[in-house]
C-alpha positions in Angstrom: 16.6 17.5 -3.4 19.0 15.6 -1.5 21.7 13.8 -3.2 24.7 11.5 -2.0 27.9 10.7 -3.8 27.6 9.0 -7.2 29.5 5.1 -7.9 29.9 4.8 -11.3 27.1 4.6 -14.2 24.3 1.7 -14.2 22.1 1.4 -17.7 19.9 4.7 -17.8 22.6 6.4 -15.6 20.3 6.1 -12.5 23.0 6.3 -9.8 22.9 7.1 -5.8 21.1 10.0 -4.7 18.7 10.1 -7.5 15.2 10.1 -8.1 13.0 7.9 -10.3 9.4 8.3 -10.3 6.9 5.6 -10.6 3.3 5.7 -11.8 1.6 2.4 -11.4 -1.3 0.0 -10.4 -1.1 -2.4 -7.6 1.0 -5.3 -9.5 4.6 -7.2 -9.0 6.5 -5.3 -11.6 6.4 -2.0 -9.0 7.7 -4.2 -6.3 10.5 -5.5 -8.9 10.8 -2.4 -10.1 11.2 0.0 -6.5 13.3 -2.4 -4.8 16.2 -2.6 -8.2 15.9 1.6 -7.6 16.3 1.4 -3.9 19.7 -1.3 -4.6 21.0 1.5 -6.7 21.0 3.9 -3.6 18.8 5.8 -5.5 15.6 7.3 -3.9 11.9 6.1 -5.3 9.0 7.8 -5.6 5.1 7.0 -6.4 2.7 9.4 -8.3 -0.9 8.3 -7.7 -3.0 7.4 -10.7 -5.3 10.0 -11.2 -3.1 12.7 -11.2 -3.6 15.1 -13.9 -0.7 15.9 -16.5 0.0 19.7 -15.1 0.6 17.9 -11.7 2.9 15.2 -13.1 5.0 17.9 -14.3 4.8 19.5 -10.9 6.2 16.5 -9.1 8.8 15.9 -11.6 10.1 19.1 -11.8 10.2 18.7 -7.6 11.8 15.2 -7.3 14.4 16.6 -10.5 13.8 12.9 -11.6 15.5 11.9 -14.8 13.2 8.7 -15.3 9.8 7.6 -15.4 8.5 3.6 -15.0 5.0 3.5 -15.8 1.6 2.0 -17.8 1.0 2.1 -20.9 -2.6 3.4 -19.6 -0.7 6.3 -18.0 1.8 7.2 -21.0 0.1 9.9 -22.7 -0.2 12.3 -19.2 3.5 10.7 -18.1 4.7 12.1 -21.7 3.1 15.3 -21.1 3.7 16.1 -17.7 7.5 15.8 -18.7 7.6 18.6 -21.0 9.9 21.3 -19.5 11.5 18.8 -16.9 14.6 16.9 -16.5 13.0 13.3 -17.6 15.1 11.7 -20.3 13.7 8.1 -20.2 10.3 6.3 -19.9 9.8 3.3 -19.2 6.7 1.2 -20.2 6.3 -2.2 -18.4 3.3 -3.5 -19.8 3.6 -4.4 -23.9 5.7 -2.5 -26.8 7.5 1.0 -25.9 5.2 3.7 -28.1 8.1 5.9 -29.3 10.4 7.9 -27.4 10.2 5.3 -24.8 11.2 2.0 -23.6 9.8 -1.2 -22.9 10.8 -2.9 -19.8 12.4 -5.9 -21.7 15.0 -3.7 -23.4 15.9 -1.9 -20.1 17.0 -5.1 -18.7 18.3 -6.0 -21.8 20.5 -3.0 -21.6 21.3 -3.4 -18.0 24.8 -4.9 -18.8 26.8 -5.7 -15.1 26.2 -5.1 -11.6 27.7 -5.8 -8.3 24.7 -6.4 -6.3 26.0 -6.5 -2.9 28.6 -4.1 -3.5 25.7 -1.6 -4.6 23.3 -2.7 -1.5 26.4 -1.9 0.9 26.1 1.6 -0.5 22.9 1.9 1.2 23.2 4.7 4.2 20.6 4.8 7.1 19.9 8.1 6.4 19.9 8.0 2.8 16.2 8.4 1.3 14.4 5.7 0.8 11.1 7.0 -0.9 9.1 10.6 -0.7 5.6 10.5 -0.1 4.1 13.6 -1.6 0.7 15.4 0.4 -2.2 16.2 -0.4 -1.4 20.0 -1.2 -4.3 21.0 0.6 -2.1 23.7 2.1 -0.5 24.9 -1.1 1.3 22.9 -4.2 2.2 19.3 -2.6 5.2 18.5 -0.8 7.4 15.8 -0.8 8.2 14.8 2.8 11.8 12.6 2.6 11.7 9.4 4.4 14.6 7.8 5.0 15.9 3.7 5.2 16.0 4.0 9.2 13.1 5.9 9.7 10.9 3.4 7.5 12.8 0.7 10.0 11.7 2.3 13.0 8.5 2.5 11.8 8.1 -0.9 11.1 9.6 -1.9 14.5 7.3 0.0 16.4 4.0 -1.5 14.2 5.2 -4.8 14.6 4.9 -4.5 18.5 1.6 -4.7 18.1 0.7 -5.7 15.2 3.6 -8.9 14.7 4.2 -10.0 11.0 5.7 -13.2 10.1 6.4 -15.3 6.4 3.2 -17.1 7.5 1.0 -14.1 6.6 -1.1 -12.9 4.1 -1.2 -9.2 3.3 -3.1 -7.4 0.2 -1.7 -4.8 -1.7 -4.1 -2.4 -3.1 -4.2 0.9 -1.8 -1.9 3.3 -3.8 2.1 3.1 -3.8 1.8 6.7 -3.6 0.1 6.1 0.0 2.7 5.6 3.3 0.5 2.6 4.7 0.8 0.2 1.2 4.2 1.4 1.1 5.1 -0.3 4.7 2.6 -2.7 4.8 2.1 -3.9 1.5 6.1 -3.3 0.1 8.4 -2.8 3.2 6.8 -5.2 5.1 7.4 -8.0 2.7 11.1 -7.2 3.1 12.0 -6.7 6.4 9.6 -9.4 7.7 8.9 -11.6 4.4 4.7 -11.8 4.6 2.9 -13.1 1.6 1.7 -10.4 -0.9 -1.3 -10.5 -3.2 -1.4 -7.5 -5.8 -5.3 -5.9 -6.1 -4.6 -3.2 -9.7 -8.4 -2.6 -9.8 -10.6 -1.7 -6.7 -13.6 -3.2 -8.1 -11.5 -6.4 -7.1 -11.0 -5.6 -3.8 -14.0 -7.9 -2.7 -12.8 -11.1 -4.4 -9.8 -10.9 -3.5 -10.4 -10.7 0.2 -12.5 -13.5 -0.2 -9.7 -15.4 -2.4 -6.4 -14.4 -0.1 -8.2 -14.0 3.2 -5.6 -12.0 4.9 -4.3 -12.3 8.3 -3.1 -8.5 8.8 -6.0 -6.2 6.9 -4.4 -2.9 7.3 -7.5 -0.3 5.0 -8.4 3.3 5.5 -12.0 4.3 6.6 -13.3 4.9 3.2 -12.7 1.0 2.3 -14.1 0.0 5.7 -17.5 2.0 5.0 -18.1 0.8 1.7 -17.9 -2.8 3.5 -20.1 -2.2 6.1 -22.7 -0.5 3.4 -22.1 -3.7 1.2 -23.1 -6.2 4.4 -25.7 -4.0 5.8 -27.5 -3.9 1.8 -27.1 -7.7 2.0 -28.9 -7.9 5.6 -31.6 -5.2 4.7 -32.3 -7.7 1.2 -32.3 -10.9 3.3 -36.1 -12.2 2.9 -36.3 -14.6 5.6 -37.7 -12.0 8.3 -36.5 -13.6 11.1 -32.8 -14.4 9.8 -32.9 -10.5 9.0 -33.2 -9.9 12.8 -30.8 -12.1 14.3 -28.5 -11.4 12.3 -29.0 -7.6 13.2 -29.8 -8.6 17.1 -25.8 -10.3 17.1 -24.3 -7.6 15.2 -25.8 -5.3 18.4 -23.9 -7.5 20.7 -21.0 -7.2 19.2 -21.2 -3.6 18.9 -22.1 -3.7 23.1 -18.8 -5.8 23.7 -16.8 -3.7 21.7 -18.0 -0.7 23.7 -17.7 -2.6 26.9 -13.9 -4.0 26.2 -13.2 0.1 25.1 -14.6 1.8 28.1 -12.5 -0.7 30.0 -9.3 0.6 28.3 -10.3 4.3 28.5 -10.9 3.4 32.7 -14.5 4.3 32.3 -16.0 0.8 32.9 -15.5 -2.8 34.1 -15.3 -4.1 30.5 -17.6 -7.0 29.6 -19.4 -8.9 32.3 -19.3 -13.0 31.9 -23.6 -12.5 30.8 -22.5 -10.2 27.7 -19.4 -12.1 27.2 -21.8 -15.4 26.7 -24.1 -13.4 24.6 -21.2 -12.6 22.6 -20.0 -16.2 22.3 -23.6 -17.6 21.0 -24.1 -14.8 18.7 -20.5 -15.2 16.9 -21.1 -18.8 16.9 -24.0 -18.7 15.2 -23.9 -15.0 12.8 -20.9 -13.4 13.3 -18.4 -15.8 12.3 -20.1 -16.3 9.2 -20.1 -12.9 8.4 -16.5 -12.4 9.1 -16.1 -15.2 6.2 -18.4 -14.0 3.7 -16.6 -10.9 3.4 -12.6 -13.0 3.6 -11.8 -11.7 7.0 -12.4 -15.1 9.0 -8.8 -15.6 9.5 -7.2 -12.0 10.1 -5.3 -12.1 13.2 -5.0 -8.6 12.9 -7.8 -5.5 11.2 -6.6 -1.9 11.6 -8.2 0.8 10.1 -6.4 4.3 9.8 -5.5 7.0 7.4 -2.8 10.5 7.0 
């Protein structure tokens, strides 16, 4: 593991170059709680939720982490998965510290002094800003370093063409432990200062879209499916016959645009022509736009659906 020169000592000892690992939901304290790690030119990192304890223990004993922030609903496989590794301090954010650990309260009660801008200066370009661990699909996972300047050319190249301004909405609810809620749903927020909505349970996911109604909807294809099953359960249950039709007669037009506007960019086609266009125009008028809004996506500027 990679590890810079160390300033002197800050609370736990956490210092530049190393690693702190975090194991939480979708909620402000991990953005509190990443960016105070990052300020300490220390590196990061995310374990997602279900992970078992024996893995755990395989990531800590990778990262060489010395400590843990976490749930209290992920304690007992956090303090299990630390056996034989280098972690000397838990954290627990939510309610009383169980023993051996500590509660976030007497962390920052403990904190004592800190130069903040002297410590942000530290910050290198090249030093590591998070690791994003894979799938291990291809053997035990592997924690691929990204650094400050590559997350910032990242960013700079998404925000070509997808801009992001203060003035936009963004959910946060796909896990930390993910590269695209990382940028878009933490990063983002700091280089270009968009509003941030925290989702900790999926079964949320649908109210909150409705409530927030992002502008930039950045979701993987599993998330998109389940929406489109959810809408198309709501058509197939619609009892007025005829409403039942229409509404699946515009979604066909819309589908027929799309194609039309795709096989223009691919240079196989003409894109649409001005009768489809109106077709498309009556049809959002009078189904699709109301669609868009029953499921909170009436105002997104921009919907992107991807996955690694």
């Amino acid at each position: 593991m990679w590890r810079g020169s160390r300033p002197a000592s800050r609370g736990l000892g956490v210092e530049r170059g190393d690693t702190v690992a975090l194991m939480l939901t979708n909620r402000p304290e991990f953005h509190f709680c990443d960016t105070a790690v990052l300020h300490l030119g220390a590196t990061p990192f995310s374990i997602y939720n279900t992970s078992p304890p024996e893995q755990i223990a395989y990531l800590f004993a990778n990262a060489r982490n010395r400590v843990v922030i976490c749930e209290r609903q992920f304690l007992a496989r956090v303090l299990c998965g630390r056996e034989r590794t280098r972690v000397e301090h838990v954290i627990c954010i939510d309610g009383p510290a169980a023993d051996g650990t500590l509660s976030l309260g007497e962390l920052e009660a403990g904190a004592g002094e800190l130069d903040l801008a002297a410590s942000s200066r530290s910050v290198r370009p090249d030093d590591v800003l998070t690791l994003i661990y894979t799938s291990g699909t291809t053997g035990p996972p592997k924690g691929v370093e990204i650094t400050h300047a590559g997350m910032l050319a990242m960013i700079a190249a998404w925000t070509t063409v997808m801009p992001a301004a203060p003035d936009d909405r963004v959910l946060s609810y796909l896990p930390a432990a993910h590269i695209v809620d990382r940028m878009t749903g933490h990063y983002l927020g700091m280089t270009h200062g968009v509003q941030l909505s925290c989702v900790a349970e999926a079964g949320a996911l649908a109210a909150a879209l409705v409530a927030v109604r992002p502008t930039l909807w950045i979701s993987v294809p599993r998330v998109w499916e389940k929406l489109q099953a959810a809408l198309e359960a709501a058509i197939a249950g619609e009892p007025d016959r005829a409403r039942r039709e229409a509404t699946r007669a515009a979604i066909e037009v819309g589908r027929r645009k799309v194609r039309a506007e795709q096989a223009k960019i691919d240079r196989r086609g003409e894109g649409p022509d001005p009768e489809l266009l109106g077709e498309y125009r009556r049809a959002d008028e009078l189904v699709l736009a109301g669609l868009r809004a029953k499921i909170g996506l009436d105002t997104g500027d921009v919907a992107a659906r991807g996955a690694s």
